[in-house]
N, C-alpha and C positions, 0 to 999 in steps of 0.2 A: 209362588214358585211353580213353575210348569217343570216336570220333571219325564222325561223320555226313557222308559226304562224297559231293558228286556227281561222277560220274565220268563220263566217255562223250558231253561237250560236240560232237562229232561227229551222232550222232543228234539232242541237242537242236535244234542249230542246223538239221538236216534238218526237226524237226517244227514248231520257230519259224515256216521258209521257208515250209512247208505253209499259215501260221497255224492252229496250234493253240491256242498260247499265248505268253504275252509272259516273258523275265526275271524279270517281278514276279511271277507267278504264282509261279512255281519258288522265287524266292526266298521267299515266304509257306510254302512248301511246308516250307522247308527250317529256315525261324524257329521254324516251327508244330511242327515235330514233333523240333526241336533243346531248344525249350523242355517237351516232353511228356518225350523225353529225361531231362533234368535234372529234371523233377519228380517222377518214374521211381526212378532213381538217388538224390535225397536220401530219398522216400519208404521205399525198400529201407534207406538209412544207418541202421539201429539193431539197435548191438553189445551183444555178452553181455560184453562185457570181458574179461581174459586174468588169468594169475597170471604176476607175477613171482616167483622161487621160487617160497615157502611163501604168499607175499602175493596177494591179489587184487585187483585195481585196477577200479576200475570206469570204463566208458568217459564219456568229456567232454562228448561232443558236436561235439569240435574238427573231426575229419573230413567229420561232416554237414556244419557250418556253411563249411567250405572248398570245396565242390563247385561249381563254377561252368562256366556256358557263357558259349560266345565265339563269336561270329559272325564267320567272316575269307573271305575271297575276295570280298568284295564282297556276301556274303550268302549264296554260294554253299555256303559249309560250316560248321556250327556240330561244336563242339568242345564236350566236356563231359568235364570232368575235376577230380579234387580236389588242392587246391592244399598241403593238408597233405604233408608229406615222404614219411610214412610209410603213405599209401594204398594204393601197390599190395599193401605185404606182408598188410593186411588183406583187399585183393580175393582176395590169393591164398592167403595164408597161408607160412610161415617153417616151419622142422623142431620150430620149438618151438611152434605155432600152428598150428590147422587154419584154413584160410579162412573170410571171412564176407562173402562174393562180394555185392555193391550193382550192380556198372557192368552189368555183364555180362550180368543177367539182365533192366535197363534195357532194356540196347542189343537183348539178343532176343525180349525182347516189342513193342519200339517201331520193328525194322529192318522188318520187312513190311509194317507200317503205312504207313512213308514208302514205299518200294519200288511198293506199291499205288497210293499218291496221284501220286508223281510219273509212274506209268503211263498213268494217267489224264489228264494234262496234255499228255501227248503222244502218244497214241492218236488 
């Protein structure tokens, strides 16, 4: 699960007081680049599929289509994760399966991005 979360409501509330910016802002901030997130992460979803045995399975689609975000804290932190069972062993891979990593490379091309913007809001 890649999870996008504000942390450090202490500074906020100092650069709020300042008026820098409002709640809504932060919260767009945090919709905006929750939802790049998850566009991120399904866009990476496409596997080579694995062998059972001697067998080859080709992949579904199931896991892409399960990738979902969730906005909780009141907006403050969007969640992105896939609701398939069997996801992390694909992010990471099993002794019998090398990884075919989707979240992760999401989350490290999209964490700077946000890092950046919410800088920016309370600067």
């Amino acid at each position: 699960m890649a999870v996008i979360k504000f942390e450090g409501l202490e500074d906020v509330t100092k650069a709020l007081n300042r008026g820098a910016t409002s709640t809504d802002d932060i919260k767009k901030v945090v919709q905006f680049h929750g939802a790049e997130l998850h566009r991120r992460a399904v866009e990476n979803a496409i596997f080579r599929g694995h062998m059972e045995g001697n067998r080859f399975v080709k992949p579904t689609g199931n896991l892409r289509r399960s990738i979902r975000l969730e906005l909780r804290q009141f907006g403050m932190s969007a969640e992105v994760e896939p609701t398939a069972p069997y996801g992390a062993y694909v992010e990471l891979g099993t002794r019998y399966m090398s990884a075919q990593p989707y979240l992760k490379p999401a989350y490290d091309a999209e964490s700077p991005l946000f890092i950046r913007d919410l800088k920016k809001l309370i600067e």
